[in-house]
MIVEX-587347 format. One record per residue (C-alpha): x, y, z; residue in one letter. Coordinates in pm, whole numbers, padded with zeros to 5 digits, always signed. Example, Ala and Ser with C-alpha at 12.3 -4.5 7.8 and 13.67 -1.06 7.14 Angstrom:
+01230-00450+00780A +01367-00106+00714S 
# end
This chain:
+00000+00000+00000X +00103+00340-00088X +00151+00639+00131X +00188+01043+00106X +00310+01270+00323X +00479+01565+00297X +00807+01747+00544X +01066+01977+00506X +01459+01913+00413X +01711+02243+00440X +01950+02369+00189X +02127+02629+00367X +01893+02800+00589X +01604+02790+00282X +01340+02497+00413X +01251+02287+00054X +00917+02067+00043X +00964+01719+00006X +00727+01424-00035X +00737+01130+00138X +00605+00806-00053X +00601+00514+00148X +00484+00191-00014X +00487-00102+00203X +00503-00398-00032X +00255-00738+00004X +00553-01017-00039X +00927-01046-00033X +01166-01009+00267X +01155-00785+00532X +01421-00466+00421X +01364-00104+00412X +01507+00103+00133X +01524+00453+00158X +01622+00649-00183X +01585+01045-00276X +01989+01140-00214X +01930+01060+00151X +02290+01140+00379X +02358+00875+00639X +02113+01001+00939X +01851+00995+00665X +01972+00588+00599X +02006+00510+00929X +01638+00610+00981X +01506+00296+00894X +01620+00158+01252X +01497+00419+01484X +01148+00389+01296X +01146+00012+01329X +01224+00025+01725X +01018+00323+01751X +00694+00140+01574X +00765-00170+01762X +00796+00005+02097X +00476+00189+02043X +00277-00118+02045X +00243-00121+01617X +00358-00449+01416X +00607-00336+01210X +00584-00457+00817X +00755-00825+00761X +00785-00698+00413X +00974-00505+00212X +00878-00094+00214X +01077+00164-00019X +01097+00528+00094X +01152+00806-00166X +01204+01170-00076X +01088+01373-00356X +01232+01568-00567X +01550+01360-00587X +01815+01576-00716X +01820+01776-00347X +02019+01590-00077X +01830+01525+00252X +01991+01576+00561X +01954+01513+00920X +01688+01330+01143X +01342+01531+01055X +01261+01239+00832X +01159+01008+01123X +00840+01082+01209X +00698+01110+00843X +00851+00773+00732X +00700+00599+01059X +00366+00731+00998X +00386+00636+00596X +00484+00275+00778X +00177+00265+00963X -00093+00386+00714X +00072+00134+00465X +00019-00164+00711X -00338-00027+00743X -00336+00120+01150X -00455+00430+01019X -00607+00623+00705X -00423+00939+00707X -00676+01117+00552X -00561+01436+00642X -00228+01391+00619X -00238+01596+00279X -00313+01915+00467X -00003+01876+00711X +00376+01880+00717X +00520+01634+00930X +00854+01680+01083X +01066+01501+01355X +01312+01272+01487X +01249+00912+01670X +01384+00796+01983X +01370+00432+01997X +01075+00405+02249X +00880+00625+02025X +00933+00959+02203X +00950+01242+01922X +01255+01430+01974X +01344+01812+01860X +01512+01896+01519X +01725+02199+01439X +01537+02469+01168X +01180+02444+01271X +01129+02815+01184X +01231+02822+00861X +01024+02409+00751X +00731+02629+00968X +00750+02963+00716X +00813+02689+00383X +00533+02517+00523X +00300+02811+00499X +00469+02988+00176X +00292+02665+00026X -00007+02643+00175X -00023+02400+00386X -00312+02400+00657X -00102+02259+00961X +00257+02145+01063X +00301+01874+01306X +00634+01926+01515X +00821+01787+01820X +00623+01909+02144X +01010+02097+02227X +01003+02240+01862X +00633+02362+01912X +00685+02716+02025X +00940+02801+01762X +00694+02708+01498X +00401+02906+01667X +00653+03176+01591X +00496+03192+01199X +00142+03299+01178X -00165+03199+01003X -00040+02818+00975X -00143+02577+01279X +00070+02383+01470X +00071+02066+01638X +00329+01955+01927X +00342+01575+01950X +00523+01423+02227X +00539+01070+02078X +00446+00831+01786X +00152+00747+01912X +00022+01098+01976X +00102+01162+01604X -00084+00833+01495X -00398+00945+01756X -00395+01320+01615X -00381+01260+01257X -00633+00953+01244X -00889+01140+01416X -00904+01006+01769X -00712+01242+01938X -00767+01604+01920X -00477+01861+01997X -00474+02224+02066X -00256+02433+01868X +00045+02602+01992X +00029+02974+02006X +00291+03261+02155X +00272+03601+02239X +00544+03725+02055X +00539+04068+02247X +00597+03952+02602X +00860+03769+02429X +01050+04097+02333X +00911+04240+02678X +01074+04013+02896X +01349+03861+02683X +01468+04224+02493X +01701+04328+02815X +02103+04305+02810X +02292+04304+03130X +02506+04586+03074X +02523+04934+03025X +02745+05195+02870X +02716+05373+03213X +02964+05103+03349X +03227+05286+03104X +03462+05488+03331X +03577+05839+03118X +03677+05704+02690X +03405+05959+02581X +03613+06028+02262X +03569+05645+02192X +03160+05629+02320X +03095+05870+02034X +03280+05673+01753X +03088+05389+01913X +02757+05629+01900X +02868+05701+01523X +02896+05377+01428X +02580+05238+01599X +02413+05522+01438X +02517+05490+01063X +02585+05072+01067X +03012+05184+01042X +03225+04872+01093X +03494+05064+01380X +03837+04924+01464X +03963+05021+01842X +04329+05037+01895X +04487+05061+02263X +04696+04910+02494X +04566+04616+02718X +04332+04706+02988X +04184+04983+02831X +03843+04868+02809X +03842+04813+02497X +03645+04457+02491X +03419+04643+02767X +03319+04920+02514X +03249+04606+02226X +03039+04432+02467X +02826+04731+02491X +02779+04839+02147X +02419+04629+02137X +02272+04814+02416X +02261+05158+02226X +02179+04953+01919X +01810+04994+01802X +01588+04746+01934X +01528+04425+01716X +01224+04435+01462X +01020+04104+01439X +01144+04083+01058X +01463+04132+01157X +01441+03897+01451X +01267+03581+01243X +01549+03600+00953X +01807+03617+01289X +01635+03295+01442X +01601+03100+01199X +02011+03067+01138X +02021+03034+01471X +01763+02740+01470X +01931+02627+01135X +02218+02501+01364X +02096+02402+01676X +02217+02740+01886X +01858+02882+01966X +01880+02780+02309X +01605+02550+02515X +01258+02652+02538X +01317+03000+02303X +01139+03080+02015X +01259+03435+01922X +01596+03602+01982X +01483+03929+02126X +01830+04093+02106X +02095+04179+01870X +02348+03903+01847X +02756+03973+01986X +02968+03706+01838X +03305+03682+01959X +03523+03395+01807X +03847+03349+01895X +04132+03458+01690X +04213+03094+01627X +03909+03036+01403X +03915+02887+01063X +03786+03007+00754X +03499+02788+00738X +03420+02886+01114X +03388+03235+01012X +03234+03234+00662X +03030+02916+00695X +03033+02601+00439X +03204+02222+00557X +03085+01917+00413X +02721+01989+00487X +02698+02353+00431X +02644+02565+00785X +02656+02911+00877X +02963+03054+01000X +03019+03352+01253X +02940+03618+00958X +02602+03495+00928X +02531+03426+01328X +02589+03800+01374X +02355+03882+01121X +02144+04200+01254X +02390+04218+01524X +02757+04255+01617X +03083+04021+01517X +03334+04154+01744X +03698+04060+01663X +03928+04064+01961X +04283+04095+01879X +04252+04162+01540X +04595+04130+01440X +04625+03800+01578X +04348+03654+01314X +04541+03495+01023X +04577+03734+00736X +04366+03505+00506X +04098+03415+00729X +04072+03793+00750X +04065+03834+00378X +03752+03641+00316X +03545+03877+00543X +03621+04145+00261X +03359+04070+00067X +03031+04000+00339X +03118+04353+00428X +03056+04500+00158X +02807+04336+00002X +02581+04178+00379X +02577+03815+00252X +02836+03529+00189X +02748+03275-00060X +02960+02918-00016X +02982+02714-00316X +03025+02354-00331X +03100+02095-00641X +02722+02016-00591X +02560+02331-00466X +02558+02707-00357X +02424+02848-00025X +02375+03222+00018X +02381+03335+00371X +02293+03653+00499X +02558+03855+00732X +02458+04185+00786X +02619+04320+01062X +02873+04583+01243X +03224+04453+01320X +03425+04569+01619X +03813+04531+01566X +04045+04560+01834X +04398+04515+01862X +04668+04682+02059X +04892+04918+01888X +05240+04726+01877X +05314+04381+01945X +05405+04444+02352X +05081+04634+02343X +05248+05014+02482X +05299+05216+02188X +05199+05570+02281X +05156+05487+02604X +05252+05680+02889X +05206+05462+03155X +05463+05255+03056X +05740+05227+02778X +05675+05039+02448X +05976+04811+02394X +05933+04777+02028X +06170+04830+01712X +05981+05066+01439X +06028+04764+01197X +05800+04559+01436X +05543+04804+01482X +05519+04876+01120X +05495+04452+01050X +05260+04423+01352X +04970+04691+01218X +05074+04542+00832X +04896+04224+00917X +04591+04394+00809X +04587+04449+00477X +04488+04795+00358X +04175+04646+00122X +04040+04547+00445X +04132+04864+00638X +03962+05087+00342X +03651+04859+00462X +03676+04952+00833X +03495+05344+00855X +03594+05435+01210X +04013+05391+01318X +03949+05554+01698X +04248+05518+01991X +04184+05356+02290X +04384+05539+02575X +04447+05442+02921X +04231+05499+03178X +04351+05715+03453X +04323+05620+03816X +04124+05969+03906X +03884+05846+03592X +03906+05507+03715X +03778+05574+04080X +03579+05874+03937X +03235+05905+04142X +03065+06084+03863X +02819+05983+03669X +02816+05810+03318X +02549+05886+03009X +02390+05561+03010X +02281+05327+02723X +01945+05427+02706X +01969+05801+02665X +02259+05701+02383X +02023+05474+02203X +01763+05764+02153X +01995+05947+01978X +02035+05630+01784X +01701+05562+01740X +01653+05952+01632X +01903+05938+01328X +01798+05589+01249X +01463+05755+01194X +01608+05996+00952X +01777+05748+00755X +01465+05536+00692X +01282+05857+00610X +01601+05940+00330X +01602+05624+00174X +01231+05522+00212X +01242+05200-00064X +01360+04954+00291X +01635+04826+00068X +01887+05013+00221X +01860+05119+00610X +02177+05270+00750X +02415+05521+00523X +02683+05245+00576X +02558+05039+00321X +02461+05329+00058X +02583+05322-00284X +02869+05553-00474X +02534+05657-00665X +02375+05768-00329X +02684+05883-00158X +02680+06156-00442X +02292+06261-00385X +02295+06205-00024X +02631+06367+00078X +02676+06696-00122X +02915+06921+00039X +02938+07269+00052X +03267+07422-00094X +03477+07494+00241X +03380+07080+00301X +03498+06974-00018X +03786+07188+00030X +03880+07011+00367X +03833+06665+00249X +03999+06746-00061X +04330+06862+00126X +04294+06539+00379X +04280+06324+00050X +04571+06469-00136X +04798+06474+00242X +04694+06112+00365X +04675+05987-00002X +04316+05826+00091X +04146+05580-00191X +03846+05619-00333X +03645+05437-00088X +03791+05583+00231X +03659+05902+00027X +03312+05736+00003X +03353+05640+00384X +03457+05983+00499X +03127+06109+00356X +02894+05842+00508X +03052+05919+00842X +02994+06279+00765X +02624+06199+00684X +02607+06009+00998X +02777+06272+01227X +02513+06546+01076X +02211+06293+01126X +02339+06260+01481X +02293+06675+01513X +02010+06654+01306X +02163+06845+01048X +02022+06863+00676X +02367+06993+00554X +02733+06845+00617X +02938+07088+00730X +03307+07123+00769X +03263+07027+01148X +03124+06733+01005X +03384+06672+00784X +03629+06707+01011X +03521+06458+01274X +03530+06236+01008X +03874+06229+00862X +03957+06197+01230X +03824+05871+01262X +04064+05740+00961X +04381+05710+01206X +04529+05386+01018X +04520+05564+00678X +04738+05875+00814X +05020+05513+00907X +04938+05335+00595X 
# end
């Protein structure tokens, strides 16, 4: 007897329909072949759905049964299978009709006593399985909540096999899961820090205020102990608050690899990744034998902070070039492509020689010239050109240090955030673009006129520094971002000038 069902394989982070045909043959011995480009966890299916039928109190098939996942040419991957195939089992041995197993998407793994266990990438099989109409999706009882995440499609927790078989033959109603997604962000949208920790570094809070403002990528340079990983961790907090759009496309690469966390559907806050500078290429970019995301793409909406830059190897460094510019990474295999998304704003740090004192005057740097100049080299000036803000990092004093006074805290620096945000939505309207970090030469030329003593300043700070092209485009999104900040129509020279100060590696370079 034949069966049809229908679940949900990944490529990438993308959930693809696939149909499930089970026919459970009337003769021959008892084998179970699975075909469809299934990987091994796919194969090796066919045992947890035998113990898991058997366990349940079902007879399983003493025939042969052949599983196809349709369409073919996509390779299936991972557990999610289970469920579907045990169910196809069942209805083809006549337990149940299935009836409505046309309006459904069934997804989930088997533990060999039945028990239906969670699978990574619910969100994104939940939003494939409403893009195509489907009435309902049946999920793991942990997976549940996720799903519920997606409206207008229903969905169905099921603890067990059993459940499943009870549910979709009629004799066992279920209530569908539902969230409220706004005491999510309520309760959940909090950090636990605040820039008001920050003892004195104002110079560096506004490049950090710049940069949250405008989307700049910033690169901190001071010697250790200057708080420099403090200020990083605190960029989020002035950040503006996560959307729900941007939130769901955040989620679901989180969910894509297993790091949502137990019992969370959303992630109410922007992201801080913070791999060490030991990381591979494929850690950061994503890919491996069964494409993942990387760092790039789990700090999508969010932050990748970078401590000791300089320590990174120069290549793995390299291939961030490119996300930068353009907010996504696509990783292409012999047999397919993946694009990711990595939208984000990286936080460098490093310290400014290799013993970590230079321009200090706390203590004396011990280093030759020649080592400086090969220490800062090991970023490459491509990738420096990408980087808007270069800001020092100074020592904190002990008066500062022990300072009573009180610090401007996160929330009072996130309405000015907020405030030029606002402006910047208004200017480019379309939703395409939303900070002046990512805006075109095109727009940098209608967005950014300058006035002639402007033009006259960053004219002389290009011909003295001997600046490129696209730390000229960068000076004048800073300068955009700066006036937005003062909620300026016009750059000014003031403007300008603040700018070109935050360009301290091109002035070595």
């Amino acid at each position: 007897m034949l069966a049809r069902l229908h679940s949900v394989t990944l490529e990438g982070i993308e959930g693809v329909i696939c149909e499930v045909e089970v026919d459970v043959a009337r003769g021959g011995f008892e084998k179970t072949l699975i075909v469809g480009l299934p990987d091994a966890a796919v194969k090796e299916s066919s045992e947890r759905v035998k113990s898991a039928i058997i366990n349940s109190g079902y007879k399983y098939p003493k025939t042969q049964s052949v599983v196809n996942l349709a369409p073919a040419d996509i390779k299936k991957e991972g557990p999610a299978f289970d469920l579907s195939i045990a169910l196809g089992m069942l209805i083809g041995t006549g337990v149940f009709t299935g009836i409505a197993l046309k309006d459904y998407v069934i997804i989930g793994e088997l533990a060999l006593d039945g028990r239906v266990r969670k699978v990574n990438g619910i969100l994104s099989m939940a939003m494939t399985a409403k893009a195509n109409g489907f009435k309902g999706i049946v999920v793991p009882l942990d997976n549940a909540a996720e799903a519920a995440v997606v409206r207008d499609i229903e969905v169905y927790g099921v603890g067990s096999l059993a459940q499943a078989v009870g549910f979709l033959g009629g004799q066992l109603p279920l209530e569908t899961t539902t969230i409220d997604i706004d005491k999510i962000f309520n309760v959940e949208s909090c950090y636990d820090v605040d820039f008001s920790d920050v003892k004195g570094q104002e110079s560096v809070k506004r490049a950090l205020t710049v940069a949250a403002a405008g989307g700049h990528n910033i690169l901190m340079i001071g010697p250790p102990g200057a708080g420099k990983t403090m200020l990083a961790q605190r960029l989020a907090t002035i950040l503006p608050p996560l959307t729900l759009a941007e939130s769901l496309e955040t989620t679901r690469i989180y969910s894509s690899v297993g790091l949502l966390g137990k019992g969370k559907a959303l992630l109410a806050t922007r992201p801080v990744r913070t791999p060490h500078h030991t990381a591979s290429g494929p850690a950061l970019i994503g890919g491996g034998t069964n494409a993942k995301p990387g760092e790039l793409s789990l700090a999508h909406h969010g932050i990748l902070f970078l401590d000791e830059f300089t320590e990174f190897p120069r290549h793995v460094l390299e291939m961030i070039r490119q996300p930068l510019e353009d907010g996504t990474i696509t990783v292409s295999r012999a047999k397919r492509s993946c694009l990711y998304p990595a939208d984000f704003v990286l936080i460098g740090s490093c310290n400014p020689c290799p013993c970590g004192f230079y321009g200090s005057d706390s203590r004396r740097c011990k280093c030759a010239p020649g080592q400086i100049e090969r220490y800062i080299s090991k970023i490459s000036g491509p990738l420096i050109d990408r980087i808007d803000i270069h800001i020092d990092v100074p020592a904190i004093s002990f008066s500062k240090l022990r300072s009573e006074s009180s610090q401007m805290d996160s929330a009072t620096i996130r309405a000015d955030v907020i405030k030029a945000r606002a402006v910047q939505t208004h200017r480019f309207g379309d939703g395409r673009i939303m900070t002046n970090a990512r805006m075109s030469h095109k727009q940098v030329r209608k967005f950014c006129e300058l006035d002639r003593p402007s033009e006259m300043m960053l004219k002389q700070a290009m011909t003295e520094f001997g600046l490129s092209a696209r730390a000229h485009d960068k000076i004048c999104k800073l300068a955009r971002t700066i006036a937005d900040l003062t909620d300026s129509e016009n750059i000014t020279p003031e403007h300008i000038a603040e700018a070109i100060s935050y360009r301290k590696l091109d002035r070595k370079l």
